[in-house]
C-alpha positions as CSV (number, residue, x, y, z in Angstrom):
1,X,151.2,101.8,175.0
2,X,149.3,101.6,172.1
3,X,150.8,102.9,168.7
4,X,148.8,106.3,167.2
5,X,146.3,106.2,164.7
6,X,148.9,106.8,161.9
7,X,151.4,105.0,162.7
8,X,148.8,101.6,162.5
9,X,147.5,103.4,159.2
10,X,150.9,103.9,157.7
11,X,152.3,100.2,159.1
12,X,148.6,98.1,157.9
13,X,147.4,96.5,154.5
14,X,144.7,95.0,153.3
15,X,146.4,91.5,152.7
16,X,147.5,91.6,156.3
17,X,143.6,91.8,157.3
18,X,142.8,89.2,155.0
19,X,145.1,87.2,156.9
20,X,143.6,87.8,160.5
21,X,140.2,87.1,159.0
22,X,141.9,83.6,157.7
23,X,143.4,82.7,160.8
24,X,140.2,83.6,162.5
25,X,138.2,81.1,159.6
26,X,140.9,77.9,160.1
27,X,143.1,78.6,163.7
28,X,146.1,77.1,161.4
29,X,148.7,79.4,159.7
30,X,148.9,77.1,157.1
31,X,145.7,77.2,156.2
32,X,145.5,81.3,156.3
33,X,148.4,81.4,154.3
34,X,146.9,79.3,151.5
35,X,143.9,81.3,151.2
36,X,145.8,84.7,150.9
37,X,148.2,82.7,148.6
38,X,151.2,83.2,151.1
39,X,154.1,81.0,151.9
40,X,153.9,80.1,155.8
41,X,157.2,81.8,156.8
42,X,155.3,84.3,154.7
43,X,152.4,84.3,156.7
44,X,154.0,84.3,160.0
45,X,156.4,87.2,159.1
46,X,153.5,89.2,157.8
47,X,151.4,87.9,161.6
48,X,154.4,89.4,163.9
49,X,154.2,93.0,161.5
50,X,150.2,93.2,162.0
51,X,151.0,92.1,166.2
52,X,154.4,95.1,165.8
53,X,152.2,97.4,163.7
54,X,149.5,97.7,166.8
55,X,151.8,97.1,169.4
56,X,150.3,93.9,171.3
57,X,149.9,90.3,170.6
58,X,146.3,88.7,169.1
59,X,146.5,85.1,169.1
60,X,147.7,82.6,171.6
61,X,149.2,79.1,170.2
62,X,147.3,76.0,171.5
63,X,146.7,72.1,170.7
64,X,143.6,73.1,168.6
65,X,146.0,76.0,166.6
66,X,146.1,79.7,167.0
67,X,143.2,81.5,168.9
68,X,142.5,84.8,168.9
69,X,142.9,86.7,172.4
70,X,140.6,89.1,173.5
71,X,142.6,92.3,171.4
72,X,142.7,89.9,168.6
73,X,139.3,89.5,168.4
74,X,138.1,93.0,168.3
75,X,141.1,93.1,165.4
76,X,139.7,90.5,163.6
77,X,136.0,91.5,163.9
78,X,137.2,95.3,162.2
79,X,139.0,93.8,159.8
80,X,136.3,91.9,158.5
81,X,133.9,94.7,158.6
82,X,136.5,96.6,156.7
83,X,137.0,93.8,153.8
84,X,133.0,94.0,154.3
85,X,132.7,97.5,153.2
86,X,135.4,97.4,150.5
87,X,133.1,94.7,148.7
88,X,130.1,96.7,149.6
89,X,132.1,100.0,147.8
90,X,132.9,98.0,144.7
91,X,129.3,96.6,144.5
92,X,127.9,100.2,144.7
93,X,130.4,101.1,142.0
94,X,129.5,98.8,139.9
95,X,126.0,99.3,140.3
96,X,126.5,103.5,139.5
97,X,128.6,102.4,136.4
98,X,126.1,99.9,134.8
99,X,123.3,101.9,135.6
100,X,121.7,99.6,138.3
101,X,120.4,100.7,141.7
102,X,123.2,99.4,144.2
103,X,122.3,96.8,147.0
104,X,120.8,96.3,150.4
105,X,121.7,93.4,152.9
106,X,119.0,93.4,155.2
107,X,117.9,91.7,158.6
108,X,114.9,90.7,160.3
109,X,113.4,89.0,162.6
110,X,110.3,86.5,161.9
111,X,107.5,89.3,163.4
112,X,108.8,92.0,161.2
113,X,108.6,89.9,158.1
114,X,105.4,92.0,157.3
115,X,106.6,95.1,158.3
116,X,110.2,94.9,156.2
117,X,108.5,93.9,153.1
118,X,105.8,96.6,152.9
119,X,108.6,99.5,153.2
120,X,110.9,97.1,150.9
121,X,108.2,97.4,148.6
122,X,107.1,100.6,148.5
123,X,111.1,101.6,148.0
124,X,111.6,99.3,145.0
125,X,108.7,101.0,143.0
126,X,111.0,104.0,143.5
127,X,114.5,102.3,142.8
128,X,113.3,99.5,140.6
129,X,116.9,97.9,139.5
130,X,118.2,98.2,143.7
131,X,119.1,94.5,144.0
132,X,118.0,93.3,147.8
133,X,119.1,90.4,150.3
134,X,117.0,89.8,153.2
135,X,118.2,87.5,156.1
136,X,115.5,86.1,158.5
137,X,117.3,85.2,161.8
138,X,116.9,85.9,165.7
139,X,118.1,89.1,167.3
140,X,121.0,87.6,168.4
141,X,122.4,86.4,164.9
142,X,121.5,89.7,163.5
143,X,123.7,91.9,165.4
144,X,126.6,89.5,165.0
145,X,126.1,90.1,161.2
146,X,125.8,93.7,161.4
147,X,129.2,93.3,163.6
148,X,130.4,91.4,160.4
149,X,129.5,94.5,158.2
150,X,127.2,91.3,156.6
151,X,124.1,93.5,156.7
152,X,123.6,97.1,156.2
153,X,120.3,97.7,158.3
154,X,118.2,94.9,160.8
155,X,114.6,95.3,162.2
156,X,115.6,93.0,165.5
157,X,116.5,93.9,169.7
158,X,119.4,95.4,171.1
159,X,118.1,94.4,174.3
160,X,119.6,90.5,173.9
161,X,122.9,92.2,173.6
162,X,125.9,92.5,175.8
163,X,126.7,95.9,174.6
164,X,124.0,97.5,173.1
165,X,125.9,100.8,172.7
166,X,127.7,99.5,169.8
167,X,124.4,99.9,167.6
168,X,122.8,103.0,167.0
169,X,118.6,102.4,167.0
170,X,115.3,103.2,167.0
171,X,111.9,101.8,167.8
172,X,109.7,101.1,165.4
173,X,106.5,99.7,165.8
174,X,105.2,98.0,169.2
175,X,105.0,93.8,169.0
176,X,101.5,92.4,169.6
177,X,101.1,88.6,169.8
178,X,98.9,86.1,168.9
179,X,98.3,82.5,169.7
180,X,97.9,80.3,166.5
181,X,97.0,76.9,165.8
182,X,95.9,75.0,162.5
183,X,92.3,75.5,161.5
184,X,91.2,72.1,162.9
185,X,92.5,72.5,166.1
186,X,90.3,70.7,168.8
187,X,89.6,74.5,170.2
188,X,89.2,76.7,166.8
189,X,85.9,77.4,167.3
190,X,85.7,78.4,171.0
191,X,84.6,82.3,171.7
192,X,86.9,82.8,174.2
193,X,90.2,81.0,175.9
194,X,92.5,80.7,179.1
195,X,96.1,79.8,178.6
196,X,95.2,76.7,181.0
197,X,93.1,75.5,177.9
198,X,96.2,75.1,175.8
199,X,98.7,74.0,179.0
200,X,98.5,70.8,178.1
201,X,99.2,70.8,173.6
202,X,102.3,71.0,172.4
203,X,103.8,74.3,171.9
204,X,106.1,75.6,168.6
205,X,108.4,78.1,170.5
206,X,111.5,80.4,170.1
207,X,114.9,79.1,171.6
208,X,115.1,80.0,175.1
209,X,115.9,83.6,176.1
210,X,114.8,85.0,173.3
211,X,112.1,87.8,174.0
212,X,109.0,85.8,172.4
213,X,109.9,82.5,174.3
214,X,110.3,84.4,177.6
215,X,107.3,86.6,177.0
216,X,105.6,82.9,176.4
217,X,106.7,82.1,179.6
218,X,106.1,84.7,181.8
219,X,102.4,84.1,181.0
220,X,102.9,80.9,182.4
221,X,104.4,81.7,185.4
222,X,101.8,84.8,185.8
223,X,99.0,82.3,185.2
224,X,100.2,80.1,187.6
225,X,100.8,77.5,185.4
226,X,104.3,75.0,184.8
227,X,105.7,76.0,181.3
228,X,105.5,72.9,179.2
229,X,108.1,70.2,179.3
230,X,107.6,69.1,175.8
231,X,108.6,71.5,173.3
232,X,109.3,71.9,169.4
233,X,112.2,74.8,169.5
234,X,112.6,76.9,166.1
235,X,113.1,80.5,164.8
236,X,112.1,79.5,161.2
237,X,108.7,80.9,160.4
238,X,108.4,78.7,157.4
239,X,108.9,75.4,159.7
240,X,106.7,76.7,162.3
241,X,104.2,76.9,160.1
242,X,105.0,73.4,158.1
243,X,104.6,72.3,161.7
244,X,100.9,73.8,162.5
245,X,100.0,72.2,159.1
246,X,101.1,68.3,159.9
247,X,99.5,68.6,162.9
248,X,96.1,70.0,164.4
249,X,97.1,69.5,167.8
250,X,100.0,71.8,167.6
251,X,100.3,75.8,168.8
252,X,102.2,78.8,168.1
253,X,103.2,82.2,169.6
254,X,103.5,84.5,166.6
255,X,103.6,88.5,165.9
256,X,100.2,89.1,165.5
257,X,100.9,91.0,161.5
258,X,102.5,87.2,161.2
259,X,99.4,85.6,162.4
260,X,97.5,87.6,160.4
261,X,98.8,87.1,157.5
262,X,99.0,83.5,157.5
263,X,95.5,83.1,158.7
264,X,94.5,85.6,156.0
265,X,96.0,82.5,153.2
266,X,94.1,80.3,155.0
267,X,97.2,78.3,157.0
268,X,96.2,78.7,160.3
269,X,93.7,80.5,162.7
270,X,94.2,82.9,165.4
271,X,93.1,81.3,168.8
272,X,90.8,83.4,171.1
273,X,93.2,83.7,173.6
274,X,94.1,87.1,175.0
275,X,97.9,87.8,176.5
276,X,98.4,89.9,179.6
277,X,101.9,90.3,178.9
278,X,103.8,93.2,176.3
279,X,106.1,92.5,173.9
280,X,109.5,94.6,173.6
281,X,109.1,96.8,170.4
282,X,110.7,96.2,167.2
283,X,114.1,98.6,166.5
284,X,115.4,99.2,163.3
285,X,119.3,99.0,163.8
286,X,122.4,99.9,162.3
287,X,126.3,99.5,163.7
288,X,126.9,102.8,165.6
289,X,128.5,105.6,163.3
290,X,127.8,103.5,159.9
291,X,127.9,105.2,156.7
292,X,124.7,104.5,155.0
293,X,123.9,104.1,151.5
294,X,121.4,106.4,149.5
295,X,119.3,103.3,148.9
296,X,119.4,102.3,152.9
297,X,118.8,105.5,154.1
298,X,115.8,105.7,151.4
299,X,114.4,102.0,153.2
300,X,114.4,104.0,156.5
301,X,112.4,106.6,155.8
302,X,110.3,104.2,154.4
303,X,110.8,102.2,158.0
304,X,110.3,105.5,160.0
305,X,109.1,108.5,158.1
306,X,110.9,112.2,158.9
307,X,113.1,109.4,161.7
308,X,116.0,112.0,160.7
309,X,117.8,108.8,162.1
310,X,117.4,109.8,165.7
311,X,118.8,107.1,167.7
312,X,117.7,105.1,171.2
313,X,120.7,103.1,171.4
């Protein structure tokens, strides 16, 4: 039976959960207790009060050191959110008391780029001295920073996760994609194009099961077609686009405000190719029950105007 809510509040401290998070980092107790500048009988004393204080055991000893069970990694993955939001609390603090405008850790994914950084902008003519980090990543390594309590907000899917309950969401604008190329590609200046057309070039794509490469490949599959053997696999915008440049041969499957964008600069060109599928819309997410900052909840009106931060997830 697990202990009550105040006896683990009364039993915990903060030292003890930067221990967990160190075993978590190194799987050695020797290591963990170095970092939170404890002796190893130190360390494992403090390890069986954290196991007594919640009443069950987290790791398991094996020839590669300790591992976290299943309880010990839900334990671990708290704690670090909760070291997460202390260093977010003294940031804001520090912020209020030297007059700044606090901080933002933000997520997106590669199609959203355009999206973020219009709202982003029109929120720092208002907050001017809000200091901003902006992570560009797949779905999938978004939510696990989230989980981390690494970002405060993330324009990605909840759909690629295993428990998409955990994140409270909203959609925000629907994904339409576009086939690019560079602007000497053998087939820039055709009116109009099949997908058989460009079967046989090389294709820049998303890792697999990710919603783009699977949208890229039902229209395959739909088309009757065999999905190309001979891929160049990436989710960095910047090195898909390096890519396009090197080589006039090459093709991409981008968001179209992406496409448009970079075709607007002059880097590529938008094929004439017209896709039967639709793309999943893009969510703005937050962990479930997360206190937001003024200057987040400020970005999401910007996201999704009078959203009152209705949720979908």
């Amino acid at each position: 039976m697990l202990p009550s809510l105040n006896s683990i509040v009364s039993r915990l401290r903060l030292k003890q959960l930067r221990l967990l998070v160190a075993l978590s980092d190194h799987g050695s107790l020797i290591k963990a207790a170095e970092e939170v500048a404890l002796t190893q009988p130190g360390a494992s004393k403090a390890l069986q009060e954290i196991e007594s204080a919640l009443g069950t055991t987290l790791f398991v000893r094996t020839n590669r050191g300790l591992e976290p069970n299943d309880v010990g990694h839900v334990v671990i993955r708290y704690a670090r959110l909760i070291q997460t939001d202390l260093a977010h609390l003294r940031e804001e603090m520090l912020g209020i008391l030297q007059g700044h405008g606090g901080r933002l850790s933000l997520g997106t994914i590669m199609g959203a780029v355009p999206l973020l950084t219009d709202a982003l902008s029109r929120l720092l003519e208002k907050r001017q001295a809000l200091s901003v980090e902006i992570v560009e990543d797949t779905s999938a390594q978004l939510l696990q920073l989230l989980d981390e309590g690494r970002l405060d907000l993330a324009i990605c899917r909840t759909s690629i996760s295993q428990r998409p309950d955990l994140y409270d969401s909203v959609d925000v604008r629907d994904e339409q994609l576009a086939v690019v190329a560079n602007k000497n590609h053998p087939l820039a200046k055709e009116k109009k194009l099949q997908l058989s057309d460009l079967a046989g070039f090389r294709w820049v794509v998303y890792s697999a099961n990710m919603p783009m490469r699977l949208l890229l490949e039902r229209e395959f599959h739909e088309a009757g077609l065999r999905f190309p053997l001979y891929l160049l696999e990436t989710t960095s915008a910047f090195t898909t686009l390096s890519l396009l440049q090197r080589n006039p041969t090459f093709v991409a499957l981008l968001s179209t405000d992406v496409a448009q964008f970079c075709s607007r600069f002059g880097m590529t060109t938008v094929l004439p190719l017209t896709l039967q599928s639709r793309s999943e819309p893009y969510q703005l997410v937050t962990r479930k029950g997360s206190v937001l900052s003024p200057a987040a909840r400020m970005l999401i009106d910007e996201l999704v105007p009078h959203s009152g931060q209705n949720n979908t997830a």
